[in-house]
C-alpha positions as CSV (number, residue, x, y, z in Angstrom):
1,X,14.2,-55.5,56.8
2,X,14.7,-59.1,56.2
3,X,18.2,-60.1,56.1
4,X,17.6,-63.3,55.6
5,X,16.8,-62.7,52.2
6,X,20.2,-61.0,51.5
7,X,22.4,-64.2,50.9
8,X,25.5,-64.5,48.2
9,X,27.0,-67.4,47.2
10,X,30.0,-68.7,48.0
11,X,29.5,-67.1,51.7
12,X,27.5,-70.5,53.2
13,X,30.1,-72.8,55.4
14,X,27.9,-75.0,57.4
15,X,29.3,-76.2,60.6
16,X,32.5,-73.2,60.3
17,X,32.6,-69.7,61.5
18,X,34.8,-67.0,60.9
19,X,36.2,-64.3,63.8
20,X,37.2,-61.4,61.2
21,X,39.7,-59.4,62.6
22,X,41.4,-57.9,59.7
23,X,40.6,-56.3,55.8
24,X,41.0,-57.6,52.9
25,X,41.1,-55.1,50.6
26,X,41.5,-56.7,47.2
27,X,37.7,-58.4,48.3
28,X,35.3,-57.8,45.4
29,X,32.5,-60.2,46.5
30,X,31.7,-61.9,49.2
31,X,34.7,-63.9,51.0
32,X,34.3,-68.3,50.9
33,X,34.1,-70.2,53.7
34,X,37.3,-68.9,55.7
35,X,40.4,-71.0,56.0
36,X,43.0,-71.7,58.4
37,X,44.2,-68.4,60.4
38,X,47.2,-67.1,60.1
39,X,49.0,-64.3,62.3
40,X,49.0,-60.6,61.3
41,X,47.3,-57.6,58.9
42,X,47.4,-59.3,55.7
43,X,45.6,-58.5,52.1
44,X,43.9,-62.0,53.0
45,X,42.8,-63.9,55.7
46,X,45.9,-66.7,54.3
47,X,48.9,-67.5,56.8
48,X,51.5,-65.0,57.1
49,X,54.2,-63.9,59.2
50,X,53.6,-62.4,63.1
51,X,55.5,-59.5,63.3
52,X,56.2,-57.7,66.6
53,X,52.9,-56.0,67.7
54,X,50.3,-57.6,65.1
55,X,46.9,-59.3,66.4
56,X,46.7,-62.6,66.5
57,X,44.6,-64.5,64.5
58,X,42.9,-67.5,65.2
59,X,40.5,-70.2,63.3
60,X,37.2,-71.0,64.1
61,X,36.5,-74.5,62.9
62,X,38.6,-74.3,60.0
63,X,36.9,-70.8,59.3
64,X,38.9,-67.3,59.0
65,X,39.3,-65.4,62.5
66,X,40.9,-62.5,61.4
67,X,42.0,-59.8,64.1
68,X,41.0,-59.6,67.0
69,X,37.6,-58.5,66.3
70,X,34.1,-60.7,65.5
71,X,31.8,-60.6,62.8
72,X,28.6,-60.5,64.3
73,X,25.4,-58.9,62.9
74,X,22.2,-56.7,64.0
75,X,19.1,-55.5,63.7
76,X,16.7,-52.2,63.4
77,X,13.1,-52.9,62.8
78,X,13.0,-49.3,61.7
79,X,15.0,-46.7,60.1
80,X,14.9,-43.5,61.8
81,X,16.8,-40.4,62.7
82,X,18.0,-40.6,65.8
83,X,17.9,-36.6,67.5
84,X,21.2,-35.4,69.0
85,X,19.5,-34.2,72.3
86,X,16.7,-35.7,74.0
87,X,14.2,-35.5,76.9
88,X,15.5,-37.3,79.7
89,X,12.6,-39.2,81.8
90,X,13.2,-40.3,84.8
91,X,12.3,-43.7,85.6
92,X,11.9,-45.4,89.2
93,X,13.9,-48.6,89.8
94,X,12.1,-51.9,90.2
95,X,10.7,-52.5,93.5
96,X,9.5,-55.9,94.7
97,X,6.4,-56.8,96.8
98,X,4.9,-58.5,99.7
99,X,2.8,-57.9,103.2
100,X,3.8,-56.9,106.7
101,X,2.9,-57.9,110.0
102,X,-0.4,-57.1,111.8
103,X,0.9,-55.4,115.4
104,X,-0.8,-54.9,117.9
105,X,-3.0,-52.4,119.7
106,X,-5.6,-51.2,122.1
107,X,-9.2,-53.3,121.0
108,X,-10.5,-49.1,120.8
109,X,-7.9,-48.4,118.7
110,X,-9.2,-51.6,116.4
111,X,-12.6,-50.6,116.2
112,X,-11.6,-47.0,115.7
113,X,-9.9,-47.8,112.7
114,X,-12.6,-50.6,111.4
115,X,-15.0,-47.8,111.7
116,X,-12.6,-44.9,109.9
117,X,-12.1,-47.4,106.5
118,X,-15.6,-48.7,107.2
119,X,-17.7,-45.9,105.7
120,X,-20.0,-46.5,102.8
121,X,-19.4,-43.0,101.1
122,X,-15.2,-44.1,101.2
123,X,-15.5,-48.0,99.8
124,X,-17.8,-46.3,97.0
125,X,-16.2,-47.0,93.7
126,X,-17.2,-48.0,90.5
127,X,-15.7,-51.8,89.9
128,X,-15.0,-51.1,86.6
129,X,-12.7,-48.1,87.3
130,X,-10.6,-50.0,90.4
131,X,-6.9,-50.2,90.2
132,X,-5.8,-53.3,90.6
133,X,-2.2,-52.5,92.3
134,X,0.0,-55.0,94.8
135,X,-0.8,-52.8,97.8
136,X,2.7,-52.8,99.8
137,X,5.1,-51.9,97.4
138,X,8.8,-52.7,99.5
139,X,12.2,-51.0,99.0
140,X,15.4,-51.7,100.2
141,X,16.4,-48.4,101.7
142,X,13.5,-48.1,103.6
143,X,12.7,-45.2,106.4
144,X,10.8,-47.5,108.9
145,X,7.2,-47.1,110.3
146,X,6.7,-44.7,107.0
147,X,4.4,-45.2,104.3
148,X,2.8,-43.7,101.2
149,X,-0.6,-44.0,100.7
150,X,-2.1,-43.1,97.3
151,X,-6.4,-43.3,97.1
152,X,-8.0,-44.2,94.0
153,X,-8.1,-41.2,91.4
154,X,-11.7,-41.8,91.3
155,X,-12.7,-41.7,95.0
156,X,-14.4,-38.2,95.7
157,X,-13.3,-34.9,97.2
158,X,-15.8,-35.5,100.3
159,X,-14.8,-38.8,100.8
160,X,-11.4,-37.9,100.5
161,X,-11.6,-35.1,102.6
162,X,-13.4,-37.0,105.4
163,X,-10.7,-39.7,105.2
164,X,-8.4,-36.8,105.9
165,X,-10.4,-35.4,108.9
166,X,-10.0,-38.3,110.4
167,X,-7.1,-39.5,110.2
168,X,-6.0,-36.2,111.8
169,X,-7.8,-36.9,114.9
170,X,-6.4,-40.3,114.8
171,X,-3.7,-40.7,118.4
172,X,0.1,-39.6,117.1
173,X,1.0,-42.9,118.6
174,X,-0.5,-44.6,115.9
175,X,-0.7,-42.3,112.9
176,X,0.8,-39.0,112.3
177,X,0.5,-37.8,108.9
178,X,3.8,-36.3,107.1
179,X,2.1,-34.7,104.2
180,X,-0.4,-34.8,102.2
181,X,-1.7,-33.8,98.2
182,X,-4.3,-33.6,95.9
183,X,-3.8,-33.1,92.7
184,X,-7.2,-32.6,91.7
185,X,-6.7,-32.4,87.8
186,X,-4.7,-35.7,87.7
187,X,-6.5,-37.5,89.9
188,X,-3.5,-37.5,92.5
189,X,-4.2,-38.2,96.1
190,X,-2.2,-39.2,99.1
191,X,-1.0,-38.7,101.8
192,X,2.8,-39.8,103.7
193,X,2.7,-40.9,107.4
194,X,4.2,-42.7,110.0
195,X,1.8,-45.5,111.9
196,X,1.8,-48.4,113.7
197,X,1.3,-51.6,112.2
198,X,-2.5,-52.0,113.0
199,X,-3.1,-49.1,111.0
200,X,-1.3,-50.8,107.8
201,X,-2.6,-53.4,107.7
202,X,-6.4,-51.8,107.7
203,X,-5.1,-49.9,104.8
204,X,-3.8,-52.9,103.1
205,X,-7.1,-54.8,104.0
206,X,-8.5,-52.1,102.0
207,X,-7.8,-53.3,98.6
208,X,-11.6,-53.2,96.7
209,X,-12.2,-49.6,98.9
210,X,-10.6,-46.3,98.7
211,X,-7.3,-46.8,99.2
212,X,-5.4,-47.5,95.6
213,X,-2.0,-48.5,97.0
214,X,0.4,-48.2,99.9
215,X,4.6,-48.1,99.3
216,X,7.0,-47.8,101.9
217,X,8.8,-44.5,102.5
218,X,12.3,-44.6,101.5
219,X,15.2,-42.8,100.6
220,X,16.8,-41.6,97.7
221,X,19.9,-39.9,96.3
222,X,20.9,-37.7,93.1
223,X,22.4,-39.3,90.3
224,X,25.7,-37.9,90.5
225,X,28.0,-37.7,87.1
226,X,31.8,-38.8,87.9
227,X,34.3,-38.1,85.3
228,X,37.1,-40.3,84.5
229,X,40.7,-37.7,83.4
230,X,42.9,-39.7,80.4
231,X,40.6,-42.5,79.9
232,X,41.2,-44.1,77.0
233,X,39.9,-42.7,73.7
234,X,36.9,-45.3,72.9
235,X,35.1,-44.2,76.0
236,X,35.4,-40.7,75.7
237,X,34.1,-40.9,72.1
238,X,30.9,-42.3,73.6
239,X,29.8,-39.3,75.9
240,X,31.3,-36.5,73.2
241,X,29.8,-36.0,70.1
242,X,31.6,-34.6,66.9
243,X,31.6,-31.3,68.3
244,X,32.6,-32.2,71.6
245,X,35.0,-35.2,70.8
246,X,38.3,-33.0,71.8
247,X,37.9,-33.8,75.4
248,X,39.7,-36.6,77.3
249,X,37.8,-37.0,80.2
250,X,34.7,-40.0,79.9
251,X,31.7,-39.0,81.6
252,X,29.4,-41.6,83.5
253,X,26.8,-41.9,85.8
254,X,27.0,-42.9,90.1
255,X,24.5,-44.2,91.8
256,X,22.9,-46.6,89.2
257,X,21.8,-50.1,90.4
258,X,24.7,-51.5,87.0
259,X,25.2,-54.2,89.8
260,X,22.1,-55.9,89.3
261,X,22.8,-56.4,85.4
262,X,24.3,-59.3,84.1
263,X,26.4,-59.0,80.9
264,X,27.3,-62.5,78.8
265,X,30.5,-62.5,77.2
266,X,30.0,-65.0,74.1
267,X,33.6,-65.4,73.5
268,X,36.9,-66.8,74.5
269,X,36.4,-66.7,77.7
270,X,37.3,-64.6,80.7
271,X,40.2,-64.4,82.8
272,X,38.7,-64.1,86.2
273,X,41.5,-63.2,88.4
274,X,42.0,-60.0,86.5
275,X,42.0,-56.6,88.6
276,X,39.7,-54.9,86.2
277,X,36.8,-56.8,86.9
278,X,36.7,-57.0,91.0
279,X,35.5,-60.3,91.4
280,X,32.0,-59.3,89.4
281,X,33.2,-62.0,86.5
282,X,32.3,-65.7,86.8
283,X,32.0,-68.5,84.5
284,X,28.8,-69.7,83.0
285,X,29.6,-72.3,80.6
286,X,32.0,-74.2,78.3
287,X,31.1,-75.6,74.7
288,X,34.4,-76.4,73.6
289,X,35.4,-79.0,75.4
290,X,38.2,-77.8,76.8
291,X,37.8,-78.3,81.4
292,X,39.8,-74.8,82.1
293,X,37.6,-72.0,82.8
294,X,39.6,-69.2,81.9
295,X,40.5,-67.2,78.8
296,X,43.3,-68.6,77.2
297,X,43.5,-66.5,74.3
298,X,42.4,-63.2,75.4
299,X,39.9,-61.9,73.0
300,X,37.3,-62.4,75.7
301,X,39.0,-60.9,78.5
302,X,40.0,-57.5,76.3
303,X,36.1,-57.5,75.4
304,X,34.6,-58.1,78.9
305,X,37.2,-55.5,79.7
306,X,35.7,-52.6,77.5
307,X,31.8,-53.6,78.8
308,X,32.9,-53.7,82.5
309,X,36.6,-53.0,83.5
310,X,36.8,-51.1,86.7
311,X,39.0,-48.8,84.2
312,X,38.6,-49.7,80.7
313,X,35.2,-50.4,81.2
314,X,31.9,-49.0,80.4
315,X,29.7,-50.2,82.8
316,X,32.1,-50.3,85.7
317,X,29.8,-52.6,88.1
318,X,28.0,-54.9,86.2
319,X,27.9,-58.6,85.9
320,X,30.4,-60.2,83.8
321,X,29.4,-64.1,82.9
322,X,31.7,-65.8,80.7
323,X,30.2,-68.1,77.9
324,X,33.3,-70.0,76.2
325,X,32.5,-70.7,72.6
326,X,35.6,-70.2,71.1
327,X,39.7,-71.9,72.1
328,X,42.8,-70.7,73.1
329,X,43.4,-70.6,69.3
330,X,39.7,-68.2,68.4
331,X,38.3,-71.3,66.5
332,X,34.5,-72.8,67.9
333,X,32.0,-74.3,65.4
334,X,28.4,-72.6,64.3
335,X,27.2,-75.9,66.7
336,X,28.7,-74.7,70.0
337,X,28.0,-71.0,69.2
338,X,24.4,-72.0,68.9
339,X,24.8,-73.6,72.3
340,X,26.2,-71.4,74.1
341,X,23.7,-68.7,73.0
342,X,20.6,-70.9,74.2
343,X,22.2,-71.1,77.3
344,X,22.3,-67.2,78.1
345,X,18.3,-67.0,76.8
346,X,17.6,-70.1,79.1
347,X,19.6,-68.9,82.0
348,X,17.5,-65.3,81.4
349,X,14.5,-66.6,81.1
350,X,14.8,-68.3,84.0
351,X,16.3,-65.3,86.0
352,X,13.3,-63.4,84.6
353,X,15.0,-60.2,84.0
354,X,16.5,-57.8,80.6
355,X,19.9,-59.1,80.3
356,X,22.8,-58.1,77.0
357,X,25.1,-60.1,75.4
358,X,28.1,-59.4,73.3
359,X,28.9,-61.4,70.4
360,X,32.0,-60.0,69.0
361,X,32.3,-62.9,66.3
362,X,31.1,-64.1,63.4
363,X,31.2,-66.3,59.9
364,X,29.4,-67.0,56.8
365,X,25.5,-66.8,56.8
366,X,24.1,-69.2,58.7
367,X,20.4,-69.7,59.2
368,X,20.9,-71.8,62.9
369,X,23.3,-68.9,64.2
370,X,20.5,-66.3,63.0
371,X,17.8,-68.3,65.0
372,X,19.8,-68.9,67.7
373,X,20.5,-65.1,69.0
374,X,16.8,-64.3,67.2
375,X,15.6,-66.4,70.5
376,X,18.1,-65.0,73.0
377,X,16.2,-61.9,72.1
378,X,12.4,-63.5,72.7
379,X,13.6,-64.5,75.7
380,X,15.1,-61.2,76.9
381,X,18.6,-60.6,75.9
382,X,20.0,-57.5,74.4
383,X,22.0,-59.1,71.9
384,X,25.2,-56.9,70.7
385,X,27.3,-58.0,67.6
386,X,30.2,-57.3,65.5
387,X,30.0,-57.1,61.9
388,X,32.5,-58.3,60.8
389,X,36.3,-57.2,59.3
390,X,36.1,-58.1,55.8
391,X,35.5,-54.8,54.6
392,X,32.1,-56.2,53.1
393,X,28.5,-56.0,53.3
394,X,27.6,-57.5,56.7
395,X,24.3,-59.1,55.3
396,X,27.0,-62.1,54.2
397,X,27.4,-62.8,57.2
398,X,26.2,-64.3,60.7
399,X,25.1,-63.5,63.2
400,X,25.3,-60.1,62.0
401,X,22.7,-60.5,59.2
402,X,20.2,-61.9,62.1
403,X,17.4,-59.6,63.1
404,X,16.6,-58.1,66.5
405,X,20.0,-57.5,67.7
406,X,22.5,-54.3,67.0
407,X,25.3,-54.9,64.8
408,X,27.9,-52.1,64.8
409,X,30.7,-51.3,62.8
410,X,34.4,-49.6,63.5
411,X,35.6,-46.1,63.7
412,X,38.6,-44.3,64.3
413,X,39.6,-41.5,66.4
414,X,39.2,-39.3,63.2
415,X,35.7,-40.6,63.0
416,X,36.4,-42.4,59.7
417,X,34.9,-45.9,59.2
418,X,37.8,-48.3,59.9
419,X,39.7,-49.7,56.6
420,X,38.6,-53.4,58.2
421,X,35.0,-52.9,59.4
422,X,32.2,-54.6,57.6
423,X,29.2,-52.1,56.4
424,X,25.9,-52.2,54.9
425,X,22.1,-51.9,55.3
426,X,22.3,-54.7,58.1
427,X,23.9,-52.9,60.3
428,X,23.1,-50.0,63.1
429,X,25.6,-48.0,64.4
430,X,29.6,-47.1,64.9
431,X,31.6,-47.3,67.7
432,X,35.3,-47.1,68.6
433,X,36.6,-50.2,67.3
434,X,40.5,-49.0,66.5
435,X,43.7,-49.1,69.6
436,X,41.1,-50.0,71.9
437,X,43.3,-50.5,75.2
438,X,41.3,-53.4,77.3
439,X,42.4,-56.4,79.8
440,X,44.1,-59.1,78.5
441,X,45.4,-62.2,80.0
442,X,48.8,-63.2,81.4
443,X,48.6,-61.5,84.6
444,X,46.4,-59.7,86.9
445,X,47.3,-56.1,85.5
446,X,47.8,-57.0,81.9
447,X,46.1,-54.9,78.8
448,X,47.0,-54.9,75.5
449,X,45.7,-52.5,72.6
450,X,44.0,-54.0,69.5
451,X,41.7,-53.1,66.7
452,X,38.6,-54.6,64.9
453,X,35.1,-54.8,65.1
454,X,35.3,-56.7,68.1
455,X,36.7,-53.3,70.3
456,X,33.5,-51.7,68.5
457,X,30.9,-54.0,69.9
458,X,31.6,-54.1,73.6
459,X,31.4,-50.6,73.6
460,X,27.4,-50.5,72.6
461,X,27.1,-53.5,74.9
462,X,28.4,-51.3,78.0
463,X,25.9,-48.2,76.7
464,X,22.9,-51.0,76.6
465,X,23.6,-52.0,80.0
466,X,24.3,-48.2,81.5
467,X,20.8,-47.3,80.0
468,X,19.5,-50.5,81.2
469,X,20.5,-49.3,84.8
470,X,18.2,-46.4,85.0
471,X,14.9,-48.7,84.4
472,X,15.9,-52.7,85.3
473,X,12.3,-53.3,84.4
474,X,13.1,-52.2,80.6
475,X,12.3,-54.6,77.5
476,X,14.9,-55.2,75.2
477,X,13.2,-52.9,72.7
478,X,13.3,-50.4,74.8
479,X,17.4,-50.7,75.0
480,X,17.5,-51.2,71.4
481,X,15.3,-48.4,70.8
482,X,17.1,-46.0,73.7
483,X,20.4,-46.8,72.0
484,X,19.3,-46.1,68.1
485,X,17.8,-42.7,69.2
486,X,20.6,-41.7,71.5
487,X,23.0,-42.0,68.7
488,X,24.6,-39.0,66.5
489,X,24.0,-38.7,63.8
490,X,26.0,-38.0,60.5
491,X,29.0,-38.5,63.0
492,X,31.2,-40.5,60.3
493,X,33.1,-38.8,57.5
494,X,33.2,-42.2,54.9
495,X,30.1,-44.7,56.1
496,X,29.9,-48.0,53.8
497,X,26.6,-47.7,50.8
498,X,23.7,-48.4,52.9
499,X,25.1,-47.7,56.4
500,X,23.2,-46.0,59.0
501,X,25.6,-42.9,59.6
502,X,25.0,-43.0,63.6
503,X,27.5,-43.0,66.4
504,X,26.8,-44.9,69.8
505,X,26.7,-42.0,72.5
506,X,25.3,-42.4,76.2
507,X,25.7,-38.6,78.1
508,X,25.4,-39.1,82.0
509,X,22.2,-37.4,82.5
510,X,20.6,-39.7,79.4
511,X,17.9,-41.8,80.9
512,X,16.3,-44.8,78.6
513,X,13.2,-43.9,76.9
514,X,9.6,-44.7,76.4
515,X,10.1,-46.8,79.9
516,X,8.3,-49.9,80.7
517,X,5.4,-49.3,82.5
518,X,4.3,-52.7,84.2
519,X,0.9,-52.9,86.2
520,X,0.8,-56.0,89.1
């Protein structure tokens, strides 16, 4: 779809963004360029009283923040429905590469093995069926002196089967096979073994002959599923589905490498010190102006809290980078948005590695916030927005109206849309958005529990980056595309006209799908 085409008058406010937190229900079209926050659920985004337990509302330069939730927009290339259960596929982690040592042996031992990967019939292969593969393929928990060796599919059975023979009558002291296969039907043929280093590296020397690569024995465990008892309702909702949703207990996922994920929290800012996040949060970059590198609002902290809080979080070992865009007060300018944005692509790019974002804010359409996130995602961020609280079609707004990101909308615990959330054709999918209890600032231990499209949006963030975990080699289409067929669907009693009626879910044996497959 092209939401750039679905603008409304009245809804442009160059240089001004809004941070919707709260309804308006008398809205009949789309809301002006917001004004000046005030405090509190009002029937406008207009200055009112703060009662006792109300959000706060801030202003985002001179635009409405309303609540403590973002507008912020997404994307689907394609509509589709998403299936409730799916094929898991298991995908390997991403391994790096590189050479060992030559060791030493006997000179007989040499020529012995010269001779062995020497043979005509074995370096036989067609050059335009050869595999080009790194040949050492390293792991981190590796079982030293052991190695994998996988031959070329196309090598033949006798020169396979010579290879074999004599190997086997090849000293222990310098080879001894572990095992060995051949698939015959797939073209699958190894063999494990311990050797010495002078025996590697002939097989690495190998690389035009028989031998199609060579990876380093290591171990492995089984991804175990841990279940957290009274969590609080927003995660649960994520691993239940309609049926399911009466349980209290939010299953995730052990042994995932989440630590090697980073997750950018476009925001307010994060306040570091705080238990929940274990020292995995540091600061990334500033565009307010303001020289303190901490959240001084809180919006931020209650968000990065629901992606990766060591109890209200998601993703409970990932990455948390904080990208201040907005105050103490929730007010930034379409300007420093866009900068702080082309900082996370730049600082991904760079890293060269899938990373997500959550943008749980928003204002009237603007083309430069639209392009701005549209590049985070060239350069390989799973972008993750809010769309907005004003009750309205999202497609007025940005950067929810931007394409290739997922812009999600609020439920309750009744799986009702929320009376706030923003709706429409350019958005994706629901999550918990309503008393989401998160981190907030103040001290070390603090929380607080708020509502708004903002709660919602941090949730799909921490699903992206839990799926992302299982294959770190994944493109950000493949999250995107994990995530919209994951979801359940028809989960919501009262969706918006036009709204995808899907619900963000992420079970712990869910692996991502149609993985990445990346040849050296």
């Amino acid at each position: 779809r092209d939401r750039n085409s679905q603008t409304s008058s009245g809804v442009r406010s160059p240089g001004e963004l809004s941070l919707h937190l709260a309804r308006n229900p008398a809205a009949t079209e789309p809301p002006p360029a917001p004004p000046s926050l005030g405090h509190g659920r009002t029937a406008s985004c207009a200055a009112a009283p703060n009662p006792a337990g109300t959000i706060r509302r801030g202003e985002v330069g001179g635009a409405r923040f309303c609540g403590v939730v973002g507008s912020a927009g997404g994307r689907r290339r394609r509509r589709r429905r998403r299936c409730r259960r799916r094929q898991p596929v298991v995908v390997a982690a991403r391994r790096t590469t590189g050479r060992v040592g030559k060791g030493s042996s006997s000179p007989h031992v040499h020529i012995m093995i010269r001779t062995l990967l020497g043979l005509g019939a074995l370096l036989a292969l067609a050059a335009s069926e050869r595999i080009k593969l790194t040949k050492l393929r390293k792991r981190e928990e590796v079982i030293q002196g052991e190695y994998i060796v996988l031959l070329h599919p196309n090598a033949t059975e006798t020169a396979a089967g010579q290879l074999m023979l004599q190997l086997d009558a090849t000293p222990d002291d310098t080879f001894q096979k572990l095992s060995q296969w051949n698939v015959k039907a797939a073209g699958f043929i190894g063999f494990a073994a311990r050797m010495k280093d002078v025996m590697l590296e002939e097989f690495l020397d190998n690389e035009d002959g028989i031998v199609r690569m060579v990876e380093e024995n290591g171990r492995v465990e089984a991804f175990q599923c841990s279940g957290q008892v009274d969590a609080d309702w927003g995660l649960v909702r994520t691993t239940t589905t309609s049926e399911s949703k009466a349980s209290n207990t939010y299953v995730y996922t052990l042994g995932t490498p989440q630590d090697e994920i980073d997750v950018y929290i476009i925001d307010t800012g994060i306040y570091l010190e705080h238990d929940e996040f274990e020292g995995r949060a540091t600061w990334g970059i500033s565009t307010t102006g303001e020289s303190t590198k901490t959240d001084e609002n809180g919006h931020g902290t209650h968000v990065a809290g629901t992606v990766g809080g060591k109890t209200y979080g998601l993703a409970k070992d990932v990455n948390l980078i904080a990208v201040r865009v907005l105050n103490r007060f929730g007010s930034g300018t379409i300007a420093g948005i866009v900068e702080g944005v082309a900082w996370v692509a730049e600082e991904t790019a760079k890293k060269g590695k899938t990373s997500i974002a959550n943008m749980s804010l928003g204002g009237g359409y603007s083309d430069a916030s639209n392009l701005s996130v549209e590049a985070a995602y060239a350069s390989g961020v799973a972008v993750v927005v809010a769309s907005g609280n004003s009750a309205f079609d999202a497609c007025s707004f940005s950067p929810a109206s931007a394409k290739n990101v997922v812009t999600v909308n609020a439920a309750d615990i009744d799986d009702d849309q929320a009376s706030f959330s923003n709706y429409g054709s350019c958005t994706d999918i629901y999550a918990p958005g309503v008393d989401i209890t998160s981190a907030w600032i103040g001290s070390p231990t603090a929380t607080n529990t708020i509502s708004g499209t903002s709660m919602a949006s941090p949730h799909v963030a921490g699903v992206a980056a839990k799926y992302l975990a299982f294959n770190l080699d994944a493109s950000v289409d493949h999250i995107y595309d994990t995530v919209y067929k994951s979801a359940t669907a028809d989960s919501i009693n009262n969706p918006g006209a036009d709204t995808p009626n899907e619900y963000v879910f992420k079970g712990c044996d869910d692996f991502i799908v149609e993985p990445k497959r990346v040849e050296a």
